[in-house]
C-alpha positions as CSV (number, residue, x, y, z in Angstrom):
1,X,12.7,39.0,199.4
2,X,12.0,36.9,202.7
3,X,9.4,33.5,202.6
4,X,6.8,35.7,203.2
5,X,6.3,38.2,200.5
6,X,7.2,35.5,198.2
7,X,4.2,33.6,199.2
8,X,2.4,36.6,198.4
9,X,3.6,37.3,195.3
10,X,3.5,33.8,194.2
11,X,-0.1,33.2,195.0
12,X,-1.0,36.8,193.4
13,X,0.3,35.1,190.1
14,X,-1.3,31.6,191.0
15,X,-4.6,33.3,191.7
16,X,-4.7,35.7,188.6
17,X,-3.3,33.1,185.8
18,X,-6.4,30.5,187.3
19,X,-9.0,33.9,186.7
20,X,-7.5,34.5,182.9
21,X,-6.9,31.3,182.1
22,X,-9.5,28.6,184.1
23,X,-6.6,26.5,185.5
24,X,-3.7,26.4,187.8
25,X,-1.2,24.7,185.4
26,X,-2.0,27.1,182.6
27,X,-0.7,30.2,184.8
28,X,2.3,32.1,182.4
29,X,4.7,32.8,185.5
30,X,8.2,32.2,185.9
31,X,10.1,32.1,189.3
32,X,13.9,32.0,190.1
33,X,14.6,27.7,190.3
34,X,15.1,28.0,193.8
35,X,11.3,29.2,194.8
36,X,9.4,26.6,192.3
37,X,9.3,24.5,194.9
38,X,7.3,26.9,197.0
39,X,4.9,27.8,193.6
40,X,3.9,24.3,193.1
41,X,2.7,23.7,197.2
42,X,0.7,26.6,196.3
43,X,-2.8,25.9,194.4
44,X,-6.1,27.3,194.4
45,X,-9.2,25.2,194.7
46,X,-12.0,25.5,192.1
47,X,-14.4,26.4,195.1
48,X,-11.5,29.6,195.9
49,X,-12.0,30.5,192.4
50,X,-15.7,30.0,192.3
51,X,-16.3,32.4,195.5
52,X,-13.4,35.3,194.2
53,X,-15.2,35.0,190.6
54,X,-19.2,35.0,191.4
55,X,-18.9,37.5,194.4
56,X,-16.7,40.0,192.3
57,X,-19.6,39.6,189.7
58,X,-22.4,40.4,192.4
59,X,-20.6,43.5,193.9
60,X,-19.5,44.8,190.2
61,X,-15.6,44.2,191.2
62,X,-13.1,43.6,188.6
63,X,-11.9,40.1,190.0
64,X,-8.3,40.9,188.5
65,X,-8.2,43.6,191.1
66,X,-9.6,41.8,194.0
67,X,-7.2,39.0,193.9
68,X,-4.4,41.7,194.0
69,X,-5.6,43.1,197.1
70,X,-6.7,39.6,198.7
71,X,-3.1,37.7,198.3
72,X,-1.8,41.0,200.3
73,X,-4.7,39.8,203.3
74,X,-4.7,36.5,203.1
75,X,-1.9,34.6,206.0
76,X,0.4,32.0,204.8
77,X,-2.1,31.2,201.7
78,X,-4.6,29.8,204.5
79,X,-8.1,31.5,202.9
80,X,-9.9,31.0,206.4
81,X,-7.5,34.0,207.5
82,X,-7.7,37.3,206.1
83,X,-6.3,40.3,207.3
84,X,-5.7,38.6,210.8
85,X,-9.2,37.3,211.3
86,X,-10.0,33.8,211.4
87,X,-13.8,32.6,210.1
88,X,-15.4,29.5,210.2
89,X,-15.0,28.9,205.9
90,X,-12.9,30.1,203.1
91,X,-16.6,30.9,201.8
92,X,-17.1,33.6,204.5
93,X,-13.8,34.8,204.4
94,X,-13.8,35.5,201.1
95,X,-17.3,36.8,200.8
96,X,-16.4,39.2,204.2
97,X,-13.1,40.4,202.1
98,X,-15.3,41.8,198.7
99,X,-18.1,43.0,200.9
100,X,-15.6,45.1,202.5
101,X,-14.3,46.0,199.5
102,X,-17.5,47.1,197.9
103,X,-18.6,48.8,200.5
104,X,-16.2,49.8,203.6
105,X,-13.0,49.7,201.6
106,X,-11.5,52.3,204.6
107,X,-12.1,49.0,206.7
108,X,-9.1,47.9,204.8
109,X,-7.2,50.8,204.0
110,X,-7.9,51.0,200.5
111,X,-9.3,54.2,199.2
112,X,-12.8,54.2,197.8
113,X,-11.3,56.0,194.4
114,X,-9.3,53.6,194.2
115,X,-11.6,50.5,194.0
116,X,-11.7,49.3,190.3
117,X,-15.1,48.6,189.4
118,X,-16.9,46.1,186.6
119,X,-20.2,47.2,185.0
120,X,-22.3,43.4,185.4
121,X,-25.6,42.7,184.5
122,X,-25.5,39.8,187.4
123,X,-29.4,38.2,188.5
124,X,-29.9,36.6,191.4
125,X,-30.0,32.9,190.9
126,X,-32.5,31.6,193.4
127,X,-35.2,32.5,194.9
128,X,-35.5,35.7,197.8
129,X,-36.3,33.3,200.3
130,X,-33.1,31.0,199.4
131,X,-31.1,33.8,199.2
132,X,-31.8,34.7,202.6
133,X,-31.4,31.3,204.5
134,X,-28.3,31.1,202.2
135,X,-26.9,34.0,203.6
136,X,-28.1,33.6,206.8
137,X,-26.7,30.1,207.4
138,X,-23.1,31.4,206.3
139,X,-23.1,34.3,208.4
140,X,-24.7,32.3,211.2
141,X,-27.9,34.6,212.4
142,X,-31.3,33.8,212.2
143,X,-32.9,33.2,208.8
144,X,-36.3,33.7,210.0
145,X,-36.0,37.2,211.7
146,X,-34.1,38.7,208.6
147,X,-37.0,37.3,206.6
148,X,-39.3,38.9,208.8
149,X,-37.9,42.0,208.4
150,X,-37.8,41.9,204.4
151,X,-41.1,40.8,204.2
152,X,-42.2,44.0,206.6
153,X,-40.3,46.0,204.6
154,X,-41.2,45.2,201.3
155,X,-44.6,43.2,201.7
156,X,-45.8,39.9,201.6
157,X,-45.1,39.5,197.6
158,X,-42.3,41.6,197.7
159,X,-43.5,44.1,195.5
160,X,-42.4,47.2,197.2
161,X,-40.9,50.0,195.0
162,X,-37.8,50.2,196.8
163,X,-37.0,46.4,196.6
164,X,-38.4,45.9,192.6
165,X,-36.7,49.3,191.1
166,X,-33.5,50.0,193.8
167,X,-32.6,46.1,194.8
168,X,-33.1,47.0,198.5
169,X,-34.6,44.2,200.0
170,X,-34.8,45.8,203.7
171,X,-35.5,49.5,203.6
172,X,-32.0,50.1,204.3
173,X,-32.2,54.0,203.7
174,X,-32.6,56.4,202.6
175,X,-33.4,54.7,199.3
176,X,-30.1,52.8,199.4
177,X,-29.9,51.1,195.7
178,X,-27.6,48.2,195.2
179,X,-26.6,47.0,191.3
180,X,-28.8,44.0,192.0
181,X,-31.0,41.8,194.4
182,X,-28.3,39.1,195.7
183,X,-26.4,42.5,196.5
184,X,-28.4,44.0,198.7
185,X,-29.4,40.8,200.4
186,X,-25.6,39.9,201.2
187,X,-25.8,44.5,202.4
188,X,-28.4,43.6,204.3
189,X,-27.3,40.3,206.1
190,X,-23.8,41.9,207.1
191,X,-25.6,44.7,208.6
192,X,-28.0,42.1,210.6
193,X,-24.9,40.7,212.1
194,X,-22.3,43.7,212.5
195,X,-24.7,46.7,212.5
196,X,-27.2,44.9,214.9
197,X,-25.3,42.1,216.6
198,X,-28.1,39.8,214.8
199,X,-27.1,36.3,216.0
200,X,-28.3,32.5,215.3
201,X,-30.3,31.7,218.2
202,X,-32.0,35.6,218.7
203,X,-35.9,35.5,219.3
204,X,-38.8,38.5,218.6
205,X,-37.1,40.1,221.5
206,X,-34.8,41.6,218.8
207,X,-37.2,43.4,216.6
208,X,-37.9,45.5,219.8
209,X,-34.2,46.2,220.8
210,X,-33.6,47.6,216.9
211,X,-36.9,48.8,216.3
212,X,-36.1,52.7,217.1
213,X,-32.7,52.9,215.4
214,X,-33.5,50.3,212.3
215,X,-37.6,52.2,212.2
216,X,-37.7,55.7,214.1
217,X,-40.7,56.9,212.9
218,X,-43.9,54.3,213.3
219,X,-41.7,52.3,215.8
220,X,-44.4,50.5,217.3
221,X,-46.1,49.5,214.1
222,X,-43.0,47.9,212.8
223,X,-42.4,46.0,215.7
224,X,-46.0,44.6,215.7
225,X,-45.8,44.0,211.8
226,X,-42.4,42.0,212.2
227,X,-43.8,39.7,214.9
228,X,-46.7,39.6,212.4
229,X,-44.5,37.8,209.6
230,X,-42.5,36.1,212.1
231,X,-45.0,34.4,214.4
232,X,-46.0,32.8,211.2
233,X,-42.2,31.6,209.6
234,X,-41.8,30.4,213.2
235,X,-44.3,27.7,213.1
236,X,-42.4,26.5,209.9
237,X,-44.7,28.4,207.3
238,X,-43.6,31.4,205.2
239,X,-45.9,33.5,202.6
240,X,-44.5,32.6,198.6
241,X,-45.9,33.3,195.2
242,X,-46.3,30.7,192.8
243,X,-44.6,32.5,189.8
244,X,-41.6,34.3,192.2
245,X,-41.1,31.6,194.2
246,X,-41.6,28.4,191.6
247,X,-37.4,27.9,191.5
248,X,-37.5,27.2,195.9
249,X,-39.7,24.3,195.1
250,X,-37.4,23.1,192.7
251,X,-34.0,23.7,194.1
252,X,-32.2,20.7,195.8
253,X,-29.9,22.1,197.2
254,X,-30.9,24.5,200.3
255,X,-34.5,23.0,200.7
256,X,-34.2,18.9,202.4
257,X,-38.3,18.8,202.3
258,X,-40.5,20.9,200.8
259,X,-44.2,20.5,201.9
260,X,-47.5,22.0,200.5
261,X,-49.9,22.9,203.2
262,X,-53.2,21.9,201.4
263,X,-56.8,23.0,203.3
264,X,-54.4,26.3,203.8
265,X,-55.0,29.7,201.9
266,X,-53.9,33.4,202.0
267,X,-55.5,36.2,200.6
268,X,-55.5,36.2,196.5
269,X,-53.1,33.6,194.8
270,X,-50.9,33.4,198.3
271,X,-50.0,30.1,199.8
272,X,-48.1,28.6,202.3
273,X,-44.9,26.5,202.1
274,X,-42.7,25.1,204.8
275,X,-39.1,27.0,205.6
276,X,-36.4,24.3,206.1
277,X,-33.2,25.5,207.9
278,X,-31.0,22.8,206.0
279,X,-27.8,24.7,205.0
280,X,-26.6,24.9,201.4
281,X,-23.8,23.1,200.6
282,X,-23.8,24.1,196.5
283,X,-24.5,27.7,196.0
């Protein structure tokens, strides 16, 4: 067996033992003498186990099986690198690897029948608006345009059918349903950026250039009723709900300063809150 495939295999065992049993120097494995050199290099961070463990969960993957696959994709154990693309953070990387395994496993050339599947009751954690920017800050596109576009989609309040009963936050059709709300947000944001070439500095000018594809019927109206919602998180204000939205004012982690606009009101128990493009460091 050359260096290689022993990396592999080692960190296969390295990343399997941490899943079952929480730490690296708890992993059951036994090598030949002349390779546990190589297996004690080898570790896996707590924030590698955090990203394989909680995006499993979201995507309803058995983690088990993910790490199998992933120590075939991953180069030389660097996590940045998987299957001979480079990205910015292990976060991404990782993240990109499940997402394609959820959903475009013939990206990887792994058979959809094949994909082993967990049943999870996962919730998303923070708040819609969070969840976006988080999103959108790791993938690098535009939080404020793929808020836009939710908000089009599913209303102000975000009490359309399709987003309350099918988790589809962006009328991703036809009736696309997703096992829960983080889901379809992280759908949603990888088809911003690889379906529609969404990047971080794009202006209104890209609601027009995707309207007919991502809206073909009412075209016009969706463009005007995206530069509605966006006109308005452009001069640093987005639409909230006090109940739905309570944990954004709270969290410290994604929001640097939250302001209320006082002497500001929208129709029935609406108000206005500033969007801060600070990027998550704890997620």
């Amino acid at each position: 067996m050359d260096k290689t495939n022993m990396k592999k295999l080692l960190i296969k065992g390295l990343i399997v033992g941490c899943l079952t049993f929480g730490t690296v120097n708890m992993v059951p494995m036994q090598v030949e003498a002349a390779h546990s050199e190589i297996m004690n290099q080898e570790s896996l961070s707590y924030e590698q186990l955090h990203y394989i463990k909680k995006y499993s969960e979201i995507c309803n993957l058995n983690p088990n099986y993910v790490c199998n696959c992933l120590c075939n994709y991953v180069c030389d154990g660097d996590f940045t690198t998987i299957d001979g693309v480079h990205y910015q953070t292990e976060e991404e990387a990782i993240l990109t690897f499940i997402y394609k395994l959820a959903f475009k496993p013939d990206q990887l050339g792994i058979n959809k029948k094949e994909v082993v599947r967990d049943e999870t009751n996962y919730e998303m954690e923070k708040s819609h608006e969070e969840t976006i920017l988080y999103y959108s800050n790791l993938l690098e596109i535009d939080p404020e345009i793929a808020l836009s576009i939710t908000y089009a989609e599913c209303g102000g309040d975000l009490d359309s059918y399709n987003y309350q009963h099918n988790n589809n936050p962006a009328g991703i059709g036809p009736n696309k349903k997703f096992n829960n709300k983080e889901e379809g947000i992280i759908y949603y944001t990888f088809l911003l950026k690889y379906g529609y070439n969404l990047e971080k500095e794009s202006d209104e000018e890209f609601f027009k250039r995707i309207a007919s594809t991502y809206c073909p019927d009412g075209t016009e109206g969706w463009i005007k009723h995206t530069k509605s919602f966006y006109s308005k998180i452009n001069e640093n204000y987005y639409y909230y709900n006090d109940e739905l939205r309570d944990l954004y004012t709270k969290s410290q982690h994604t929001v640097s300063q939250v302001l209320l606009a006082e002497n500001m009101s929208l129709s029935g128990e609406n108000k206005v809150k500033t969007l801060s493009k600070t990027k998550s460091t704890n997620y």
